[in-house]
Structure formats: C-alpha cells, structure tokens
C-alpha positions as CSV (number, residue, x, y, z in Angstrom):
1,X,79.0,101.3,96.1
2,X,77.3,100.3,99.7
3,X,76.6,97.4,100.6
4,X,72.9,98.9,101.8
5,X,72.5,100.3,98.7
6,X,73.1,97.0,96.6
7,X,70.4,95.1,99.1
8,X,67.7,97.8,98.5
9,X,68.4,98.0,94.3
10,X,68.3,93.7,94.5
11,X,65.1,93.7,96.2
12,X,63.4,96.0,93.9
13,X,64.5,94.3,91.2
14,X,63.4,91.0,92.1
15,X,60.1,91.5,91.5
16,X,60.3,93.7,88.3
17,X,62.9,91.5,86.6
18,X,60.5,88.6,86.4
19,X,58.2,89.7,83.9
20,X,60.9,90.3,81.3
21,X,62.0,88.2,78.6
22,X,65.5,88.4,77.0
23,X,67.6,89.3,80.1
24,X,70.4,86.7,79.0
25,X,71.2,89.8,76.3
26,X,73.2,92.3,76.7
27,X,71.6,95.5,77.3
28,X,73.8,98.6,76.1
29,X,73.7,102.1,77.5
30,X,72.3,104.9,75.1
31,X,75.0,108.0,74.7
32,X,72.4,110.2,73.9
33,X,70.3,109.9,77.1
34,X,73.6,109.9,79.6
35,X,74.5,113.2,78.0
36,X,71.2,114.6,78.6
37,X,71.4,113.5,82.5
38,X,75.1,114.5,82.6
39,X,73.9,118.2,81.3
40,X,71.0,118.1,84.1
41,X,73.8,117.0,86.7
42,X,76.1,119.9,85.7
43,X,73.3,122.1,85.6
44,X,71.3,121.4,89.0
45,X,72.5,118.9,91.5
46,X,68.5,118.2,92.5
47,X,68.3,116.5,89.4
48,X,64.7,117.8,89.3
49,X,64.3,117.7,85.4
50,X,64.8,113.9,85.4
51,X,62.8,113.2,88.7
52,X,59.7,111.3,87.9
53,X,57.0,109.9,90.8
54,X,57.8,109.3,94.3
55,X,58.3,105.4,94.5
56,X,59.4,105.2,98.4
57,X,59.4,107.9,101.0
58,X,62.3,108.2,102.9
59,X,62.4,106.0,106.3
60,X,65.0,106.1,109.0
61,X,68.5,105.1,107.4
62,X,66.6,104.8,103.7
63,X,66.5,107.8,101.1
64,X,63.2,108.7,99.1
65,X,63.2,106.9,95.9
66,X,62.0,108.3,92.6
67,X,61.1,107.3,88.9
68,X,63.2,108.3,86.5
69,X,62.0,110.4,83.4
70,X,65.1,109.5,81.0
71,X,66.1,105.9,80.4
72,X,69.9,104.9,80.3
73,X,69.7,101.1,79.2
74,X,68.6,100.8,75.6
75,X,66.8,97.2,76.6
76,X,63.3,96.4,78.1
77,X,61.7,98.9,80.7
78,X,63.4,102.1,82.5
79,X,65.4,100.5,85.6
80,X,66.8,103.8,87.2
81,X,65.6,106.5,89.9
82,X,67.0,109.7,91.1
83,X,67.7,109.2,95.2
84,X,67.7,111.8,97.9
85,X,70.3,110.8,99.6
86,X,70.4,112.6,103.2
87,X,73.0,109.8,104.8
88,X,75.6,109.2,101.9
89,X,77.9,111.8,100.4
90,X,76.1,113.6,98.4
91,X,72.2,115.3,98.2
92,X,70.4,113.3,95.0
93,X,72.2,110.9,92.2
94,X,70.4,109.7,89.3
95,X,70.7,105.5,89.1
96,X,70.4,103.0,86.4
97,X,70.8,99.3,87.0
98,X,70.7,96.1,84.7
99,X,70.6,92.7,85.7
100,X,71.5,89.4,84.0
101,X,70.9,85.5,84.1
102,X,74.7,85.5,84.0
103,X,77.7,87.5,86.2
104,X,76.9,90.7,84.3
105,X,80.5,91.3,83.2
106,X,79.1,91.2,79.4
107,X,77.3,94.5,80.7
108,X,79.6,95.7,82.6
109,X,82.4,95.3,79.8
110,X,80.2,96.9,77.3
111,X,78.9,99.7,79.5
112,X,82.3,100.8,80.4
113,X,83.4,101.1,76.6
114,X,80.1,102.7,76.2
115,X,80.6,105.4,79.1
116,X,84.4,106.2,77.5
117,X,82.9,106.9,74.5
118,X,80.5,108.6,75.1
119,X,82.1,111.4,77.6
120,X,85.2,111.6,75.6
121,X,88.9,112.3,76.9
122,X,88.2,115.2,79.4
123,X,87.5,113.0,82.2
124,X,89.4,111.7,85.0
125,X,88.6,108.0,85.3
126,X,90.0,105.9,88.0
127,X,89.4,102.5,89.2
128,X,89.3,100.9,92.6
129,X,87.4,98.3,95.3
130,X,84.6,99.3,97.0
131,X,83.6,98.1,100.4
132,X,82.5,95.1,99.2
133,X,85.0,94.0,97.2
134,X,83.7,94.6,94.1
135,X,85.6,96.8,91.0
136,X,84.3,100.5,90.7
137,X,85.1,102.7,88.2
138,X,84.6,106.6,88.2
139,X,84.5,108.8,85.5
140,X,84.8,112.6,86.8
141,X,84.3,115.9,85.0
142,X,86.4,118.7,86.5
143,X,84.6,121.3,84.8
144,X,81.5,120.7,86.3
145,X,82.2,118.5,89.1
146,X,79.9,115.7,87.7
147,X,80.6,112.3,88.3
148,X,79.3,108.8,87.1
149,X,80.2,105.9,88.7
150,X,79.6,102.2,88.0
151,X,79.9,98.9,89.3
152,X,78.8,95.1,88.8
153,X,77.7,93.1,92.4
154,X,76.6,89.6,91.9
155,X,75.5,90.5,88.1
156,X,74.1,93.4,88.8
157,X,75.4,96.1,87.0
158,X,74.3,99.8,88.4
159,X,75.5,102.8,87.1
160,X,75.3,106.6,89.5
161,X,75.5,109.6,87.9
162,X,75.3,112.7,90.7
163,X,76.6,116.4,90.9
164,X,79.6,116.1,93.8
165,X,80.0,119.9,93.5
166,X,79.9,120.3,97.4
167,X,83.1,117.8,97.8
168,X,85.0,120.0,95.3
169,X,87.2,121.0,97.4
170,X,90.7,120.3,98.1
171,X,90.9,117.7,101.0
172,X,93.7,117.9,103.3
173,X,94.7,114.2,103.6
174,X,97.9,114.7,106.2
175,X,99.4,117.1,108.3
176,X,98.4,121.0,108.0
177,X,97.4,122.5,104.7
178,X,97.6,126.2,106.0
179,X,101.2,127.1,106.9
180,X,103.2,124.1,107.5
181,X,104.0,120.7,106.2
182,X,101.0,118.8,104.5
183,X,99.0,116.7,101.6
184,X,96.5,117.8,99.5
185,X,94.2,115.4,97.2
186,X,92.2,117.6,94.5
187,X,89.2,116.4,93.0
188,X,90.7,115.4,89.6
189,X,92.5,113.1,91.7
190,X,95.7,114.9,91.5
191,X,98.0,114.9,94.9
192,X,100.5,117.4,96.1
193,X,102.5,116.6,99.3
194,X,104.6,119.6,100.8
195,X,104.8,123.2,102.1
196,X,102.0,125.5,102.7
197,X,101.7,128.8,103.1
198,X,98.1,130.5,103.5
199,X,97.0,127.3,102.0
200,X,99.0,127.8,98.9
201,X,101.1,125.6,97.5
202,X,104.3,127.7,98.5
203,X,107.7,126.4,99.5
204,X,108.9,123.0,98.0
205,X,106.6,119.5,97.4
206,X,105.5,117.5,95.0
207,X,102.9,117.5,92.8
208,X,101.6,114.1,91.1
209,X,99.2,114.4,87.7
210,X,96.6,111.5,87.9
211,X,95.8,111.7,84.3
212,X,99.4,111.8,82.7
213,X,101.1,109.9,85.6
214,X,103.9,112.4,85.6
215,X,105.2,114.2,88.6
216,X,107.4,117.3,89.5
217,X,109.8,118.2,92.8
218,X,110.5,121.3,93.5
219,X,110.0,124.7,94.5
220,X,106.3,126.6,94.2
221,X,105.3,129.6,94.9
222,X,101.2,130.8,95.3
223,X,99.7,127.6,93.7
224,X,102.1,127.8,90.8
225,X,105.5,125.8,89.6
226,X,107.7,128.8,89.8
227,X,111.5,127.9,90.8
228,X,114.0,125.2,90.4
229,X,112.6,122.0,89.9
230,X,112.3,118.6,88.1
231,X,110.0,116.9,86.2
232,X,109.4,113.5,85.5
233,X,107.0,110.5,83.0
234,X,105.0,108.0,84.0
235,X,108.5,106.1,84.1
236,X,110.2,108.5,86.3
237,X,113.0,109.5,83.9
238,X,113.5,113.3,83.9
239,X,111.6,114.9,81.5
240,X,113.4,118.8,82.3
241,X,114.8,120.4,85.3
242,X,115.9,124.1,85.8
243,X,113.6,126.9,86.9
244,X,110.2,126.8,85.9
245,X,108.1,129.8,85.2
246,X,104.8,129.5,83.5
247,X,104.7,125.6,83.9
248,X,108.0,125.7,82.1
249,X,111.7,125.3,82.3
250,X,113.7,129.1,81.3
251,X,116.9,130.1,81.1
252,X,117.7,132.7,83.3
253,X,121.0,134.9,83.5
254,X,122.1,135.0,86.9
255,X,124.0,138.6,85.8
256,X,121.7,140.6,84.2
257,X,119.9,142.7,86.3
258,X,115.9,143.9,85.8
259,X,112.6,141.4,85.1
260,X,114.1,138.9,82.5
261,X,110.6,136.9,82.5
262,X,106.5,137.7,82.9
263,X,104.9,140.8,84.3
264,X,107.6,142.5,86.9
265,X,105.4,145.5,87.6
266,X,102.0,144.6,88.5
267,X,101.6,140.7,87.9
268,X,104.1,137.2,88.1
269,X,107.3,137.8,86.9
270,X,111.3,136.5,87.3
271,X,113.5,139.7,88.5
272,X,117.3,139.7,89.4
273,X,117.0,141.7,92.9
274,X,120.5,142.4,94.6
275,X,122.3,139.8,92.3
276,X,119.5,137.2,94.0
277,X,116.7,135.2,91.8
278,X,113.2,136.6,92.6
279,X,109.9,134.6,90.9
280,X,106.4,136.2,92.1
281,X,103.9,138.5,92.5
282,X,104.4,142.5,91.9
283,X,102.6,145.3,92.6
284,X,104.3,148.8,91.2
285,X,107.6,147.2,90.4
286,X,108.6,145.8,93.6
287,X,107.8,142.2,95.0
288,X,103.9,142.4,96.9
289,X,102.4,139.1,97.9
290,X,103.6,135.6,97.9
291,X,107.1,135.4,96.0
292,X,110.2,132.9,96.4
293,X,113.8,134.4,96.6
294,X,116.9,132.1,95.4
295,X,120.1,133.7,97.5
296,X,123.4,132.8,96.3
297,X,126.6,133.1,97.9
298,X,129.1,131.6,96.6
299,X,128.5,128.0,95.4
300,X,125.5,127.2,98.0
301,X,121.9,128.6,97.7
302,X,119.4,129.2,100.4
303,X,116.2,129.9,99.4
304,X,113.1,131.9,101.3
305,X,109.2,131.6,100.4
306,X,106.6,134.3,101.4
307,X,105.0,137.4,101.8
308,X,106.6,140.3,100.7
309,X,104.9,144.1,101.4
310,X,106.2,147.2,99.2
311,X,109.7,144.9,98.7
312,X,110.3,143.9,101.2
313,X,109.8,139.6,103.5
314,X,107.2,141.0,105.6
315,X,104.6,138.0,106.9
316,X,104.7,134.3,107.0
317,X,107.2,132.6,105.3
318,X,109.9,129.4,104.8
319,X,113.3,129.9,105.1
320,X,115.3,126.7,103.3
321,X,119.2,126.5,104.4
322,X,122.0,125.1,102.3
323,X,121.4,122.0,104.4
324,X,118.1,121.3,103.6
325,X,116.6,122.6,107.1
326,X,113.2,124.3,107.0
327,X,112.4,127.2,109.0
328,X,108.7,127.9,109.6
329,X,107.4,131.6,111.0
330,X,106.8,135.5,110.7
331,X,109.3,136.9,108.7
332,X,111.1,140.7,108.8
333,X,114.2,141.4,106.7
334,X,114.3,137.8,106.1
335,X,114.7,137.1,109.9
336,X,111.8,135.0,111.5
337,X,110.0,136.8,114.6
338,X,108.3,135.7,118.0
339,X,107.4,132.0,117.7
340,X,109.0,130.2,114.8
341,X,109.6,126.1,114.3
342,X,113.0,124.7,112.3
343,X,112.5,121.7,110.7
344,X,116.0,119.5,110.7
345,X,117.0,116.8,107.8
346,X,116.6,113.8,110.5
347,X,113.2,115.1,111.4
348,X,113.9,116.5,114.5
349,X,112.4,119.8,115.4
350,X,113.3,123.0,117.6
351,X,110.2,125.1,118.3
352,X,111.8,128.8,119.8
353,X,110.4,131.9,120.6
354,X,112.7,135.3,119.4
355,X,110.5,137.6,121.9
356,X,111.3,135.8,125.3
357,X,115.0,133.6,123.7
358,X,113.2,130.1,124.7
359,X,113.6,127.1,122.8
360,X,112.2,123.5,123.1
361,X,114.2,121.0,121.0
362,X,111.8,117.5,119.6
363,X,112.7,114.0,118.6
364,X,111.6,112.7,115.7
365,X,107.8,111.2,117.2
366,X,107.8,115.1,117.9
367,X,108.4,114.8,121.6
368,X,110.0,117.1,123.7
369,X,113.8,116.2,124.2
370,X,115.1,119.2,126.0
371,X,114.2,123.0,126.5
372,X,115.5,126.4,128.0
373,X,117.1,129.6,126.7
374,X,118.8,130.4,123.7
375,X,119.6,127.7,120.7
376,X,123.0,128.3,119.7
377,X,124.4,128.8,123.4
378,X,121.2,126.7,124.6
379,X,120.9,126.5,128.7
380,X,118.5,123.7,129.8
381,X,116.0,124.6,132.0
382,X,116.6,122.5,135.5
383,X,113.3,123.7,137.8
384,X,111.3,120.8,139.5
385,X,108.2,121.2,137.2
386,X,110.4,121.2,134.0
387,X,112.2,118.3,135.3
388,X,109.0,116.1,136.0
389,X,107.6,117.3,132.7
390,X,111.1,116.1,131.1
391,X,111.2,112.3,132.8
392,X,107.2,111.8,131.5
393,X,108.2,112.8,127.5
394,X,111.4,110.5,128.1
395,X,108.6,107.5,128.9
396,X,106.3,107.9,126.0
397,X,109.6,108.5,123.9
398,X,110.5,105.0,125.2
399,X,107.4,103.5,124.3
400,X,107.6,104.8,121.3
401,X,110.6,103.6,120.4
402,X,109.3,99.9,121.2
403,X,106.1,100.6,119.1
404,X,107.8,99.2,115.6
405,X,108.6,96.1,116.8
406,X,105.0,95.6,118.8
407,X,106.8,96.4,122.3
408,X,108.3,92.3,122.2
409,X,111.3,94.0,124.1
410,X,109.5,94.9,126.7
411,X,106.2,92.5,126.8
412,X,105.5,90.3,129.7
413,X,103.5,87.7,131.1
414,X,100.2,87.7,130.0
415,X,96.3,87.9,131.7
416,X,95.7,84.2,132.5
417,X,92.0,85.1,131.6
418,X,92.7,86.7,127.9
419,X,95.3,84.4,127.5
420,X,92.7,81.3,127.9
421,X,90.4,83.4,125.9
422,X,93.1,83.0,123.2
423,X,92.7,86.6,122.8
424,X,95.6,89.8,122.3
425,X,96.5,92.3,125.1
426,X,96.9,92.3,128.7
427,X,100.6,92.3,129.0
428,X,102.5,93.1,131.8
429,X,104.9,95.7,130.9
430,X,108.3,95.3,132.2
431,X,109.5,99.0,131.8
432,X,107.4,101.1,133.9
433,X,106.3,104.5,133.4
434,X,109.2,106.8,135.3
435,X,109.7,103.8,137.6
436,X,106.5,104.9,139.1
437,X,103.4,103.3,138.0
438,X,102.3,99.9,136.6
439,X,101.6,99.1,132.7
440,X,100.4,96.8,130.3
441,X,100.4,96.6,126.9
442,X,96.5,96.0,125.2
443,X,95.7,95.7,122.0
444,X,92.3,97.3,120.2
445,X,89.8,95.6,117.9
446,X,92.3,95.6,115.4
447,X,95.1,93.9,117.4
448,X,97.3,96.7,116.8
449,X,98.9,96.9,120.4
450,X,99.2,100.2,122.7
451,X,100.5,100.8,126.2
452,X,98.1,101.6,129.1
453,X,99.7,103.1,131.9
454,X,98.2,103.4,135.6
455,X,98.9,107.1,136.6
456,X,97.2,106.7,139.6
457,X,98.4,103.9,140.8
458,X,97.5,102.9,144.3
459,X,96.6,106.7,145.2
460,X,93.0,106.3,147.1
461,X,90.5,109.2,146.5
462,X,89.2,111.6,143.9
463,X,91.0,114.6,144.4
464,X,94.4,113.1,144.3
465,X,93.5,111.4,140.7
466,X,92.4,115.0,139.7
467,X,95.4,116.1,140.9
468,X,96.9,113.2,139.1
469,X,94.8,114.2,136.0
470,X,95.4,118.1,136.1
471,X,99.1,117.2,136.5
472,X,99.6,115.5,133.0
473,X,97.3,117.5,131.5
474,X,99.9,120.4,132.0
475,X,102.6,117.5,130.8
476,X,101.1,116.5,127.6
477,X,100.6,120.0,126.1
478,X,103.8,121.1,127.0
479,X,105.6,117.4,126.1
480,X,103.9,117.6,122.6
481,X,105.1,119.2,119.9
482,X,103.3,120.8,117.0
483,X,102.9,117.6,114.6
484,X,100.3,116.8,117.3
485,X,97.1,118.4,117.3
486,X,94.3,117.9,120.3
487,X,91.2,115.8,118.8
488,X,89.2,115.9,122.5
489,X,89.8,118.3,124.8
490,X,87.5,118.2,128.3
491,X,89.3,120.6,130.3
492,X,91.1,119.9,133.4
493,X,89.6,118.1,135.8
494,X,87.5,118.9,139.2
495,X,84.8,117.4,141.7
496,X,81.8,118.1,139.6
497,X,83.3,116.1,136.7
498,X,82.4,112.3,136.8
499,X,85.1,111.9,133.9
500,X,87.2,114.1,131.5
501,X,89.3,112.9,128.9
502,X,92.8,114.5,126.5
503,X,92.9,113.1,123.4
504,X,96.2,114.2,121.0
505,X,96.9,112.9,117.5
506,X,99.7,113.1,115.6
507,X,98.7,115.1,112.0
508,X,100.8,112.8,109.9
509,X,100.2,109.5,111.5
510,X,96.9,109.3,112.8
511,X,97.9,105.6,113.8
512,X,99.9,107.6,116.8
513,X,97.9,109.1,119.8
514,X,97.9,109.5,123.3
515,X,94.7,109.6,125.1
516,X,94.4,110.9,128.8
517,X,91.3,109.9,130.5
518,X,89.9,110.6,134.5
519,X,87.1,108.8,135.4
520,X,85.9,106.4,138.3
521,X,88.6,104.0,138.2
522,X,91.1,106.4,138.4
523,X,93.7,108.3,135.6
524,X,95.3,106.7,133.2
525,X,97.3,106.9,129.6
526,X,97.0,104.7,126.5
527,X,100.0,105.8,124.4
528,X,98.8,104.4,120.6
C-alpha cells in the first residue's frame, strides 16, 4: 500500500467517520458482495459495473475517485470507491476501507479469515511489508489474474481488489530470459532460476512452487520437466529423482530401442535414438523443435538442449559436458557455429568465434583476462591496442577484487572537508589506475563505496578528453563480457557534444556497473 494513498483514504475519512456511531465494533466483510466485485474484476478491468459518481477528478499526481455501487463491509455506510489509477501499477482498483477507535487488528484479523473463506483454496496468498512498514497480504487468482490485497495502517484497515491482467506476465528478475542464463518470477509467485532457450525454460534450473513450497533441479526442456531430475518438500528431503516425463519420474530402458514414452511421431515423447536418451518434440517420427538429448559413453553423460529440424541439432542450443561446463550457441551436428560462449564450473567464461578461430577468455566479474586465436592451442594477441585494452580490464579487475572488503586495502587519506563533514567518500586511492591516473574511492547516497578514477588526468583541452573518452569507450565494450549489458549508451564523443556518457551493468548483479562519463571537467570512470 502507498504511503500517498493511505494520506488521501485518512483524510476522507475524517470527516465521514464522525457522524457514525458503533465504530469500536467490528465490522465484517460480506462474501457475497466480494464475489460479485471479484466476478466484475475478472470480467472487465474498468470496473465500470461497480463505478458509482465521480467524487474527485483527477489532479496532478492524484487519480479520479469514484463511489462505489456494491458495499464490502457489512457495518454502517459504503466506505469504498473504484480509482483510476494513471500513476500506480495498474488502470482502476475497487477499494473498501474500515476504520476503528482501536488499532484495527480486530478487523484486520477477521477480514483476513473472511477473505480465505470466502475465495477458497485456488488462490496464491502471500504476505509481506509494504513501504511503510506495515503487513500486506495478497490473495491472487491465476485464472483470471484478479487480485485483492489488504492491509491495516494506524487502524485503518483498507482492502484493494483490481484486475492485474496487464502484469501477467513472466518478469525477468536476473540475467537474460531469452537464450542464456537467467530468473524468472511468474505471477502465481512461482520462481525458476536457470537456462533459457527462446525464452523457454530449456536446459537445467530450478523451479520453486510458491503454494506447496516444494522445488525440483534438473533438466527441462520447452517449459516442461522432461529429463533427469530431483524433486524435493517444503523440508527439502527428496521426494523422487530419475527422468521426469509428464511432471513425473519413468523408468526408462536404456536398451530398447523405439518411443518407450508419449507421442514419438507428431507430439512429446521419450525415444532411444542411436543408443542415446531423446525427451521432446516430434514431427513425422523424428525429433522437430526444442528436445534434450542424454549421450552416454561409457559411465559419463553429456547432455545437449535445443532445436532440432527433420532430426537432426539444427539452431540454438546448450551443450552440458561431463564436467558440468555449459556451452551457449548455434548448433550443427551437435557442434556449435560462429560465435558461441562456454560457461566453466568456477564461473569463468570463454567467448570464441568458430568463423574467424578468436577467443576471449573472462574472470569471474566477467572481465576480459586474455584473448587471441584458437582455445585449445590459444595464441594471445600482443598488438599495442590489445595490449592497452588488456592493462585497463586488469585495473577494474583489481578494483574489483577490493570491492568485497569496501577497498580498506587500498583506502587512503581522506578529504579534510568530508572528513569534518563527518561524511563517507573522498578517499585517496593508493593503487592507481595503470600507474597512470589519480583515484579516489566515493561513496553514493547509500554509503555503498565505488572507485572514481581521473582518465584525464592533467591533459588540458577538449579534444584530448574526447580522445581520452573515444579511447575507453573502444576499451569498455571490448573489456566486458556478455554478463554486462549497456543501460546508457551516448555515442562516442566529438566537439558538438557538451557531455556523453557509457553506462554498463552487470545482468546478474545490478549492484556492479561501470559508468564512463565526458563532460566539462574532463573524462572519468566510476567503477560501482
């Protein structure tokens, strides 16, 4: 609930409230009238069968406020009102609200028994603090995306019931949710964190049920749990593990040949293809679509997720090792193509290209390390540029190697003016970027400290900071790999640009970023 929202409802009421006797009793919510507004939610997200009178038009920040034509609260008059809101999440939400002489929780205890009740066991509820520090509860219906929320502030118990169809969707929390590594929270408050491919679930994650509190690892294939796996209770002890098909566990014999489960010829099935385990899609008898193959030789297993086209791994896809590295790209025959990225067990990365035999290898903050030809017989590149590019991803990998411990190793004196001020930041830095320009460590509003370094040093004149600029621009796209992705991007810099800025985040910790800025005072780099 808003704190905005809360201010308006409290000022309404205060001059309605006062003509009502009895308000020390609890007032209980009628089943039969939140059913009816439920149905209207599902039905039409306006909510214009229950919109009475205009009460308020809207005004700046403010939404237009309206009677409402079905009481919720069983007790005195009709507190409630269907609100356009234009600024909040969502378009219009009916509201009821009850007030107290008291801190409400009688009504708020009796309302949320009421509420459970009366929408039975095929909602998701979940509990949590809003931004004021008060407990809200939400009761959602995934079958027609309507949601009731409600909430007690200072005695006031209100109570929102809206249509939230248009935030349905899947929102990708972390990383990327189209063909890489990523999380996924669904509207019945289920998570899945994992591979991607297409923006299925395809490869191997983990899926977590809110509702049932259980959980399963393993492999998946097109949105489905198709594979080996293991499931788990709300205690974590293992419930089954094996291959799934169906949301399952079957047994499947490794040495008969020909579809042992499902529909092999033109649906999902589990086929024995060239003594290897194939679970997917089919189109006249042979794998078509997304499908996951399980190779075996000897005692190890490796395990490939993807397209296949008339049979055949023809598209993007996932190639798992026996050592648990992933490998990321365009598949043929089971070999990846043209660009392709391997993901190692101690989250180091190699990003390579088949077409022209280049490689670039990453650390762990997904920083370049090292690149050149080949990646078995791997020659390091040794030209000028490539060198200078190499020495500034050895600095921020520095820096980021302090960041943990809040850069102590590395913190010096202090600004005499902040430090008077009794405030964080400004730092001298003893280790200076490439040996060639000043930095201090800062800290934001937060007090979570970052390096600023001084690119341009002493340098006098705008065209050798947008030389300056221009220069690690080239540096940072080439010294990041692709766990980063660019948030502001202004272009390189020239003489008609007053300022210009780079701005790269990392997908799976936004807390990491490197900002690149030109402007009057010259170029620098806050490394976050």
């Amino acid at each position: 609930m808003k704190a905005c929202k809360c201010l308006i409802f409290k000022l309404m009421l205060a001059a309605s409230l006062t003509s009502i006797s009895g308000i020390a009793q609890a007032q209980e919510i009628s089943c039969e009238n939140l059913q009816q507004v439920i149905k209207l939610a599902g039905q039409d997200p306006t909510l214009k069968a229950v919109t009475g009178s205009i009460v308020k038009a809207a005004k700046g920040d403010e939404s237009a406020q309206y009677t409402a034509l079905i009481p919720i609260w069983k007790l005195g008059e009709v507190y409630g009102q269907a609100i356009y809101q234009g600024k909040y999440n969502h378009d219009y939400e009916y509201e009821a609200y009850s007030s107290s002489q008291g801190s409400g929780k009688e009504e708020m205890d009796a309302a949320l028994k009421a509420i459970r009740a009366c929408v039975g066991n095929s909602w998701v509820v979940k509990t949590e603090k809003d931004g004021l520090g008060d407990t809200l509860t939400y009761f959602k219906n995934p079958a027609d995306f309507v949601v009731i929320d409600i909430v007690n502030h200072d005695g006031m118990v209100v109570l929102d019931c809206y249509n939230d169809s248009k935030h349905s969707a899947p929102e990708c929390t972390t990383g990327s949710c189209d063909n890489y590594w990523g999380s996924i929270h669904f509207f019945t408050e289920d998570n899945y964190g994992g591979t991607f491919i297409d923006g299925t679930l395809s490869g191997i994650g983990r899926v977590n049920w809110y509702s049932t509190r259980k959980w399963y690892q393993g492999s998946f294939i097109d949105n489905q749990l198709a594979g080996f796996g293991t499931m788990y209770d709300e205690n974590n002890k293992v419930i089954k593990t094996g291959f799934f098909f169906n949301g399952d566990t079957v047994t499947i014999d490794q040495y008969k040949s020909g579809c042992q489960f499902g529909d092999c010829q033109n649906g999902f099935g589990v086929k024995i293809i060239s003594n290897n385990i194939y679970i997917g899609n089919f189109k006249g008898g042979v794998p078509e679509g997304l499908g996951e193959t399980v190779i075996r030789s000897g005692e190890t297993q490796a395990a490939y997720f993807g397209h296949y086209v008339n049979g055949h791994c023809d598209g993007k896809g996932i190639f798992v090792n026996h050592k648990g590295n992933y490998t990321f790209g365009n598949y043929a025959d089971m070999v990846a193509r043209g660009k392709y990225e391997v993901d190692m067990t101690d989250r180091t990365t190699i990003q390579a290209n088949t077409t022209d035999n280049t490689s670039s290898f990453f650390d762990e903050n997904n920083i370049l390390t090292k690149a050149g030809t080949g990646v078995d017989a791997f020659v390091e590149n040794t030209s000028p540029s490539y060198l200078n590019l190499k020495a500034a991803a050895k600095s921020v990998r520095q820096f980021y190697a302090y960041r943990p411990g809040g850069y102590k190793e590395i913190k010096g004196e202090q600004s005499k003016l902040l430090k008077n001020l009794g405030l964080q930041g400004g730092y001298k830095c003893s280790l200076l970027f490439q040996k060639l320009y000043d930095a201090t460590i800062d800290a934001d509003h937060n007090n979570y400290y970052f390096v600023t370094v001084y690119l341009s040093g002493k340098s006098p004149g705008k065209l050798q900071w947008i030389n300056i600029y221009n220069k690690y621009y080239d540096i940072l796209r080439k010294a990041l790999g692709n766990r980063w992705k660019v948030i502001t991007d202004g272009g390189k810099a020239n003489a008609a640009k007053p300022s210009v800025s780079l701005v790269c985040q990392n997908i799976f910790d936004k807390t990491q970023s490197i900002n690149l800025s030109y402007e009057q005072r010259g170029v620098q780099m806050e490394i976050h």
